[in-house]
N, C-alpha and C positions, 0 to 999 in steps of 0.2 A: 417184595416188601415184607418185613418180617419185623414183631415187636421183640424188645430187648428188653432186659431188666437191668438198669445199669444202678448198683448201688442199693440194691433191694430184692426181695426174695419172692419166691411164686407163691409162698405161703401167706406174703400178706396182702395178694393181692385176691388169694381165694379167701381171705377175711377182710376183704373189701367186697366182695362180693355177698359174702355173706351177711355182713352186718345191715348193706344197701337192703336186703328183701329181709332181714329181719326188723328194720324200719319202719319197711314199707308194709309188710302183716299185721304191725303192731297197728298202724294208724287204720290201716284197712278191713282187718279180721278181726279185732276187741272192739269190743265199748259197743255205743247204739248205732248202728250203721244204716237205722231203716232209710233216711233220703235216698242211698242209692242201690240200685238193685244191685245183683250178684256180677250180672256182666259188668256194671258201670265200675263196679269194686275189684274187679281187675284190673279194668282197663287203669284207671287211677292209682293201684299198687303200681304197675309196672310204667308209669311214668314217670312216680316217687322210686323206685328202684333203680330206673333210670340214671335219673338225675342221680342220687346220691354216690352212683357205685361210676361215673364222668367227674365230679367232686375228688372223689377218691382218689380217681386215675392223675388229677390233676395234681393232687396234692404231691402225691408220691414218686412223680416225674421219671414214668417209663421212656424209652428213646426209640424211634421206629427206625429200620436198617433198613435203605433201598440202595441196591444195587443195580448199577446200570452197565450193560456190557457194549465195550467198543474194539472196530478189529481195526490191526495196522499194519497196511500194503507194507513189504519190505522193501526197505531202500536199495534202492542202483545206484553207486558214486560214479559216475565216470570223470576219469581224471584223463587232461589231453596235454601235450606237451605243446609249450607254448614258446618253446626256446626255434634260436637261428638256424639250429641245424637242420629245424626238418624242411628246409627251406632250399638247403644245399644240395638236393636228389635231382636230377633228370625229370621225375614227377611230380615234383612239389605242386605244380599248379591242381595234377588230376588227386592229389593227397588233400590240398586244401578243400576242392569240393566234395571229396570222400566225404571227409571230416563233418564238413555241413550239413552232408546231408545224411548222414547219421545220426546226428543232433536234431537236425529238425526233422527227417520223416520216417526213416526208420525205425526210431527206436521209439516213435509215438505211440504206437502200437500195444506198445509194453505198458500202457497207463493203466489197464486195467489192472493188471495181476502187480503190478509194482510203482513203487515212487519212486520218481527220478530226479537226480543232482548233478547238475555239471560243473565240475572243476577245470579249472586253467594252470599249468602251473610252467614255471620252470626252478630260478630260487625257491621260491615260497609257493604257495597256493592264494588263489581269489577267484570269488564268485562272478562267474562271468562267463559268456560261451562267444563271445567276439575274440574269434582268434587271427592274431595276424604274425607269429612266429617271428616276436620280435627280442623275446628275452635271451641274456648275456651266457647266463647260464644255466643247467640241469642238474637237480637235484631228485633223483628219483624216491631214495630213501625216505626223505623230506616230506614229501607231496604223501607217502602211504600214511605215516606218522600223522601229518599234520592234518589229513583227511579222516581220519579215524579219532584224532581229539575231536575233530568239529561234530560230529555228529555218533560220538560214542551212545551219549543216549537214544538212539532210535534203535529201529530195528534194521539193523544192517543187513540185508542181504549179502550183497557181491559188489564188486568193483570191476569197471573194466577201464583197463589201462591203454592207452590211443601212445603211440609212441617209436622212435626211431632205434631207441633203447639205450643211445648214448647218455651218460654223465659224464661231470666233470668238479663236481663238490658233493659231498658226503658218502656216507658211509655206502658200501654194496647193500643194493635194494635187496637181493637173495637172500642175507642173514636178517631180514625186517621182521618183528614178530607181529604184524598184521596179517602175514604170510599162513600163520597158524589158526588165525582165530576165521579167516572169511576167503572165500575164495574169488583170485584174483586174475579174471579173463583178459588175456591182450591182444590187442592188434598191432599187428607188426606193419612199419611205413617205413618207407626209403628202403635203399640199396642195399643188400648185406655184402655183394661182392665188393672185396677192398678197390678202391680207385687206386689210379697210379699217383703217387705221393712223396714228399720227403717232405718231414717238418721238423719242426724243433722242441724236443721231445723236454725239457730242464736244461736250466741253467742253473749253477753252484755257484757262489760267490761269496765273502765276507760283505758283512753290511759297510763296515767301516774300513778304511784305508789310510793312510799318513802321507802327507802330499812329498813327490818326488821318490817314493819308495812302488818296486814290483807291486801290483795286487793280480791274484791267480783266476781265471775264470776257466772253467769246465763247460763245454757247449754239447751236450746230449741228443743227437743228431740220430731219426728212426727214418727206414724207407721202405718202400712198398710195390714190388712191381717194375724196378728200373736194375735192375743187375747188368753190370756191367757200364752205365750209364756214369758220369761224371758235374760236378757242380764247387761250387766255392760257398766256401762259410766266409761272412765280412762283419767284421765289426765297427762301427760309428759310433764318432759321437757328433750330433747334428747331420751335417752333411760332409765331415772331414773323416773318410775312413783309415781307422786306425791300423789297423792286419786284415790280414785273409789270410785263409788255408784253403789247397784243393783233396777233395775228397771223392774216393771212387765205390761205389757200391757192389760189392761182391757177390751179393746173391738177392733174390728175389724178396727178402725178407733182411733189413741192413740195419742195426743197430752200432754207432761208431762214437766215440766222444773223443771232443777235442781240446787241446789244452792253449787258453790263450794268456799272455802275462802283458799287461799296459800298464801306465805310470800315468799320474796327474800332479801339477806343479802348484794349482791352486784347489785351496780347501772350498768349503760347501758341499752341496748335493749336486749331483752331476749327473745329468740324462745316458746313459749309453745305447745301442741297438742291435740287435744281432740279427744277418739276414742271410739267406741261402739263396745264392740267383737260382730262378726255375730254370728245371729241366726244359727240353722241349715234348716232352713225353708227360709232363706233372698236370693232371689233372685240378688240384687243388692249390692254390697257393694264397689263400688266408691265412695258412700256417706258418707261411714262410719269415714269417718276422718277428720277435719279441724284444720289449725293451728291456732293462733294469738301468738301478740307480745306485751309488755309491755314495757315501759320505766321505768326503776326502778332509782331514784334520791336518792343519795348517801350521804346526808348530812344533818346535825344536825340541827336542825333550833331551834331559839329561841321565844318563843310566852309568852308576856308579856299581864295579864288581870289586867286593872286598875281602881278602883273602889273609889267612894267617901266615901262608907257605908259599911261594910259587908251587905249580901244579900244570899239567898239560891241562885241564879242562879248560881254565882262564883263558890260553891263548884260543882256543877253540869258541871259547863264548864270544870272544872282543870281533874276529874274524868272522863271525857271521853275524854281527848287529852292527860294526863299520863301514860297511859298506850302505848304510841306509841313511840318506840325507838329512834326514828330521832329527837323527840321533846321533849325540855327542858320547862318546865314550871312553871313562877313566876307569882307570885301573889303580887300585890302593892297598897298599899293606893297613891291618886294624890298626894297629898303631899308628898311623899317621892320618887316618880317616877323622872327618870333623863331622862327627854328627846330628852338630848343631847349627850345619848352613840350610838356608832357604831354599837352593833352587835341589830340592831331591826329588826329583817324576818316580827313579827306581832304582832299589840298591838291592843287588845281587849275593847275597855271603857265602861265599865257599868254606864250607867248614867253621865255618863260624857261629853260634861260640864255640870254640876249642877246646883242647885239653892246655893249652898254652895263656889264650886269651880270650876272656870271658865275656865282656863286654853285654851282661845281659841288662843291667839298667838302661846302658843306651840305646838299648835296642825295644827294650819297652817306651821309652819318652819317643820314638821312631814311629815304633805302632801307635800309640796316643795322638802323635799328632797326623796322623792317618796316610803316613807314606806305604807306597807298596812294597813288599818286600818279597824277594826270591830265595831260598834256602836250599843251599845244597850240601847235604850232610855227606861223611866217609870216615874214612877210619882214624881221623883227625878229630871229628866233630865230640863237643860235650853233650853226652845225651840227654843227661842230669839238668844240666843250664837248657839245653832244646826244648826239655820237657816243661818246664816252667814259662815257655813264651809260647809254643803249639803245645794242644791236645793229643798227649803219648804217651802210652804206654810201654815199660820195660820193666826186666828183672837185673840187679846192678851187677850181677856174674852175668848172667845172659849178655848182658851187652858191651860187654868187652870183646865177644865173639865176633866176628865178621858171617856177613852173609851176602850171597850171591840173589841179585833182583836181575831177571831177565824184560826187558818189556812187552807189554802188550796193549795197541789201543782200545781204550773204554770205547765200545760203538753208540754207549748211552750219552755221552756228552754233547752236546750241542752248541754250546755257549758261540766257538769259532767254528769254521769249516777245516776240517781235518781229510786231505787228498786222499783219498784209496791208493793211491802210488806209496807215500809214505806209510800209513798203515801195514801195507805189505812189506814194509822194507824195517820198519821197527820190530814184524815178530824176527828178522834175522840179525836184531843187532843183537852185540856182544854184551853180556851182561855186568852191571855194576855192582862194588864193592862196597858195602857200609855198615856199620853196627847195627844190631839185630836191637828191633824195637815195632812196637805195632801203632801206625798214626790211627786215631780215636777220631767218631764220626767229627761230631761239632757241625758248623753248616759248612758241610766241606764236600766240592766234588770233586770225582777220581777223574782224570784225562788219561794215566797209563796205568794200569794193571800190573801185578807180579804174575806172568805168566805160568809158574811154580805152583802159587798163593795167592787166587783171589781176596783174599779176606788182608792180606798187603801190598796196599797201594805202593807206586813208583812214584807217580807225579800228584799229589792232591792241590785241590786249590781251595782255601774257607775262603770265605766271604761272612764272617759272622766277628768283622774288625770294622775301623772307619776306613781302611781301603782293602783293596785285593791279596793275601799271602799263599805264595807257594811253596810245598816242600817237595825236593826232587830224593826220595831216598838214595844216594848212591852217587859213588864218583868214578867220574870215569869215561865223561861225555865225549871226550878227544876221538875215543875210538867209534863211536856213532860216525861222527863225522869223517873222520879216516874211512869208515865201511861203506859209508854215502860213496864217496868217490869210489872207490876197487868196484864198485856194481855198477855206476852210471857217468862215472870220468868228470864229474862237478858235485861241490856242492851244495848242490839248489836244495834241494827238500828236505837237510838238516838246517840248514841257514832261515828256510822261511819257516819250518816250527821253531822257530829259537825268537826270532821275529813276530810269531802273530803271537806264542806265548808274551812273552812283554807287549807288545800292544795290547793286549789284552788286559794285564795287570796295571797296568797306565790310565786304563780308562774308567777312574774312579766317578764314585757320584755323591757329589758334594751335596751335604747337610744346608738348606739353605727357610729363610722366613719364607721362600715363594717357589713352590715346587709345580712345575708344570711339567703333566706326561698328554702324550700321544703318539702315533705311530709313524714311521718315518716315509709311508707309502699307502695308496688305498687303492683300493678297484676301484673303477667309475660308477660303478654300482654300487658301494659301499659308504656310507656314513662317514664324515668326518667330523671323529668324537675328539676332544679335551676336555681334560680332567686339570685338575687344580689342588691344592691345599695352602694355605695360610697358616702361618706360626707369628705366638709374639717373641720376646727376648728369653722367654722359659722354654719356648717352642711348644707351648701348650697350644691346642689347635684352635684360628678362632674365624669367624666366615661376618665376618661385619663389616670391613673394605669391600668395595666393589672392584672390579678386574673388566679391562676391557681390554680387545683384542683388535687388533689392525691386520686383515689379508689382502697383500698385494697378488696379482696375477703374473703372467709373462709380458700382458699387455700393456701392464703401469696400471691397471684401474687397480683402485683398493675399496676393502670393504671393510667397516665394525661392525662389529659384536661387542654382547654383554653377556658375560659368565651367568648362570643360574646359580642359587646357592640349593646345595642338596645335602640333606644329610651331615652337617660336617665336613660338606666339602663340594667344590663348584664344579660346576659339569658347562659345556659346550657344546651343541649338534649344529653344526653348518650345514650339515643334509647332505646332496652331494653334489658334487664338482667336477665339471670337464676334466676331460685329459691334460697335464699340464704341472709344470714347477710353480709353487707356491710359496714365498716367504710369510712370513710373522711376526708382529713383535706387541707382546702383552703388557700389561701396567699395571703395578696398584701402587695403593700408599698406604704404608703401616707405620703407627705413629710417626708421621709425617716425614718420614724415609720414603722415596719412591724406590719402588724394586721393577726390574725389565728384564724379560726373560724374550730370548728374538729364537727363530731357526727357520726353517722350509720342512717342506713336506713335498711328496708327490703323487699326482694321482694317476694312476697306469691302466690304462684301458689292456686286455690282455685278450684277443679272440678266442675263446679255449672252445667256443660252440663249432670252429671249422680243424678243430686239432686231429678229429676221427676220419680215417679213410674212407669209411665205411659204416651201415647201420649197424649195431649188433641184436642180431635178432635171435641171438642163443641164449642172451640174457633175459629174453622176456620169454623165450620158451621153457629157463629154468623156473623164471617167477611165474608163471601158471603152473607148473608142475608141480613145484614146492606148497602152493598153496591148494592142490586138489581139482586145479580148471585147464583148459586149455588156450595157446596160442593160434591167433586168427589172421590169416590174409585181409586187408581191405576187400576182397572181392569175395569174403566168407562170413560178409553180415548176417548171412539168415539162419547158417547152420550156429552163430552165435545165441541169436536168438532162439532158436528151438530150444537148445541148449539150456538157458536161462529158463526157460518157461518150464521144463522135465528134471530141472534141478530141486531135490527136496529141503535142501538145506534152504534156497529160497522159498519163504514161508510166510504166511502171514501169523500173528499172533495176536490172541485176544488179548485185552486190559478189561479187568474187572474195577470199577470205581464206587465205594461204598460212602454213602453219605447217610448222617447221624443226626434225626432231628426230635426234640420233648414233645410229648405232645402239646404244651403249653405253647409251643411255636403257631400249633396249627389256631386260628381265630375261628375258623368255623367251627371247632368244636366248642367255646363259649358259646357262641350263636345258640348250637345245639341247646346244649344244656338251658339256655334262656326261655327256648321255643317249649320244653317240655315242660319247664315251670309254668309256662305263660298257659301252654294247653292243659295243665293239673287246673290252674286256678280258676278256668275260666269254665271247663266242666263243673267243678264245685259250684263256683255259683250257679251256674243254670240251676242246678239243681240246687240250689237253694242253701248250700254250704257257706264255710265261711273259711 
């Protein structure tokens, strides 16, 4: 405890001092003082001194500092994986009672020198040490991250990480920066040697498909331990299988992908399944199956190529988009084109505007009224008129000049799935002819490359219109598709990017008063969120109808719902939902319009906790290593513990806590002050004072 002068100086408190026994002199050392003797006239100065120089103190409101000191044990997180896999081992029974009795008797021990926290995790982390190895998924990264927010303020010791070392969502645990700050000791559980296995490693698909046309699937098939061994990949839908392939494993380690192509006649979402019979040597077969789903779109679409010349590319566009059921396809000289009818899905211009035919007004009232439009420019095309409807750049001598674009696939695009077969077969196509000009960003992505000149695109696509526009710079497509065939005797994989390109340009999204998003698949584990917005006739935003929602099951039961209003806009959490197809159909009413927006959803249970052969126990001997600790046997609790207990970085730390109080806080000292006065006055009197 120490006194403080807050807001005042030491100087007046030694003229509180002094003035108190210059007081007390005066009343006690002058004047006639015979009633009391010499003692009694001390004792009575220094009671009056007393008091006046406590007066003083009070006046001037010193603050007394007490500091109290507290220490704090360093914290133990330990974090246990609480996912399926560790469940899959040979030992999982003698793992589970490990685990226990780590938890409760082993590490009890440890209470002196440390304080202990047990985490469960697998998605996410919660407080709890009842493990029964039931979660979907692992998330190791996660669990370090989200263990280190909960308890940043302590004194973190170390972590010990309880685990089979498998994930299956986020990031590599190894790049974690908890790894730097605290050291993280593991126990390694389950199997590291690989079981005998084949599973099914990805599937590649486009989301959406056109009913009655090819859609491509890629089946990405790994194995483990069976060389030489043989098996069938099957696809279904329900119980009606579609294809098989047989597939033989070459070596002890088999990575193989397969290429399946099925057709659907009716639109909606559509369950599929893909399964590998087991080996009779396959240890595991949880993995043997995965589903996915398709959206298959039901309707005819019209696709208009309109050109100023005949041209070999023409007949090469018409021949690989005719052959697709859903799609009707003309062919028109500009001059005879109307392009002021209704039914336009997608109109293709080869070289157009021209040098011959301009046609750029009707090609703007085209983009306004939000059709999709394809452009394929060459040494016919006007770049002057091009440049006025897309974002481009040129110099008016420059681009008179012809230049050579060779292709190359963008690997950044994502929008569709783009096969690796093609990819590889586009950097050997022959390269196109067109006037030299550079397309300008705008909200435009690249799908093909100048392999020459990155910085000139081939194929761009904006999206910053009310539908989708591409520009193909260069003519000369005929010979793609001629190349297609001389290297693989068909052709398929010029035909199907010619194909998912327009499907893709096709699949606009209408401007509407009642916008509803959500996603067309969930895990079982995952939330099924919708989102919403309202528009009036200005399409200014407005959240003052109410919106309800109807979920049917596969069973026939249905469910409502009622939208939340948030923010400017409605939200929906259904929480989450069994495996299974899902329809919906929502409602509101805006000035007394109803608006109905219907679709399905599905929710995919997906095993990815039995995907691993094997533990990986190299991954947690990196993560002790990277972070300064080391990895543990279950059967090397104790050398853990020694460990933890000779570790100096596990430490306790003081806290120092300073509390600030006037002395006008303390009551007893008025008390004081009263008792001194009361014993001044009551000496005086005895002795006859007044």
């Amino acid at each position: 405890m120490e006194l403080l002068l807050t807001d005042i100086s030491y100087q007046l408190i030694i003229l509180s001092v002094l003035i108190s026994a210059g007081l007390a002199y005066l009343v006690y050392f002058t004047g006639d003082q015979r009633l009391y003797n010499i003692k009694l006239r001390r004792i009575l100065a220094s009671l009056r001194f007393l008091s006046f120089l406590f007066i003083a103190l009070l006046l001037l409101k010193p603050a007394i500092k007490q500091t109290a000191k507290t220490i704090e044990k360093p914290l133990l997180i330990t974090l246990v994986d609480n996912s399926a896999s560790m469940k899959a081992w040979s030992d999982s029974l003698r793992i589970d009672s490990s685990i226990q009795n780590i938890l409760n008797k082993q590490f009890s021990d440890l209470d002196e020198k440390l304080q202990l926290e047990t985490l469960l995790f697998d998605e996410t982390i919660r407080d709890d040490d009842s493990v029964n190895f039931e979660g979907t998924l692992s998330n190791l990264s996660k669990a370090l991250a989200d263990s280190y927010r909960k308890y940043r303020n302590h004194n973190i010791g170390a972590f010990v990480l309880i685990s089979d070392g498998n994930y299956n969502v986020g990031a590599n645990p190894t790049f974690s920066p908890v790894l730097d700050k605290y050291p993280v000791y593991t126990i390694k559980t389950g199997d590291a040697e690989q079981k005998t296995d084949v599973w099914i490693d990805d599937l590649i698909h486009n989301k959406y498909a056109f009913a009655g046309n090819e859609f491509a699937l890629e089946v990405y098939v790994n194995a483990v331990g069976l060389e030489g061994a043989a098996t069938q990949v099957q696809v279904y839908k329900g119980q009606r299988l579609l294809a098989e392939k047989n597939i033989r494993f070459k070596s002890n380690r088999s990575a193989q992908k397969l290429d399946f192509f099925l057709t659907e006649e009716n639109g909606g979402l559509h369950s599929y399944s893909v399964k590998i019979k087991r080996s009779e040597a396959e240890q595991i077969v949880a993995n043997n199956t995965r589903n996915f789903y398709i959206d298959i779109i039901n309707t005819k679409k019209k696709i208009f190529i309109v050109h100023n010349n005949p041209h070999p590319d023409i007949a090469a566009l018409k021949q690989a988009l005719e052959n697709k059921k859903n799609l009707q396809i003309e062919v028109v000289q500009v001059n005879d084109f109307d392009f002021y009818q209704d039914s336009l899905d997608l109109v293709i211009f080869h070289q157009v505007p021209s040098l011959q035919a301009m046609a750029h007004a009707e090609i703007d009232r085209l983009i306004q009224r939000g059709v999709p439009l394809w452009f394929i420019s060459g040494l016919q095309t006007n770049v002057e008129q091009l440049s006025d409807i897309l974002p481009l750049s040129f110099n008016d001598s420059e681009s008179r000049k012809s230049a050579m674009k060779r292709p190359s696939v963008n690997k950044l695009f994502s929008d569709f799935t783009i096969s690796e077969r093609f990819a590889d077969l586009c950097a050997s196509y022959p390269p196109l002819q067109s006037r030299q000009y550079l397309p300008l960003g705008g909200d435009a992505k690249v799908l093909l490359n100048d392999e020459n000149n990155f910085e000139l695109p081939v194929l761009s696509i904006y999206k910053d219109y009310k539908a989708k526009v591409a520009l193909l710079s260069g003519e000369g497509m005929w010979r793609w598709r001629m190349h297609t065939y001389r290297v693989y005797e068909d052709f398929t994989l010029f035909d199907d990017f010619v194909n998912k390109l327009c499907q893709y340009l096709m699949l606009t999204d209408v401007k509407s008063q009642f916008e509803l998003h959500s996603a067309s698949s969930f895990d079982q584990n995952e939330e099924v969120i919708f989102t919403a917005k309202l528009f009036n006739k200005s399409y200014e935003t407005i959240t003052t109808p109410e919106i309800n929602m109807r979920i049917k099951n596969e069973k026939g039961e249905e469910f409502s719902f009622d939208f939340v209003k948030d923010l400017g806009k409605y939200r929906l959490n259904i929480g989450n939902l069994d495996q299974g197809t899902y329809s919906y159909v929502a409602n509101t009413n805006i000035d007394s319009t109803t608006f109905t927006r219907s679709g399905s959803f599905v929710v995919v249970y997906q095993n990815r906790e039995f995907s691993d052969s094997g533990a990986d126990h190299e991954i947690l001997e990196m993560l002790a290593q990277r972070s300064g600790a080391d990895a543990y046997d279950l059967s090397e609790i104790d050398k853990l513990k020694e460990d933890l207990k000779n570790n100096e970085q596990v430490a306790a730390i003081a806290h120092y806590n300073s509390i600030y109080k006037f002395l006008s806080d303390y009551y007893w000292l008025l008390v004081f002050i009263i008792v001194l006065i009361a014993l001044e006055w009551f000496l005086r009197k005895y002795r006859g004072g007044y």
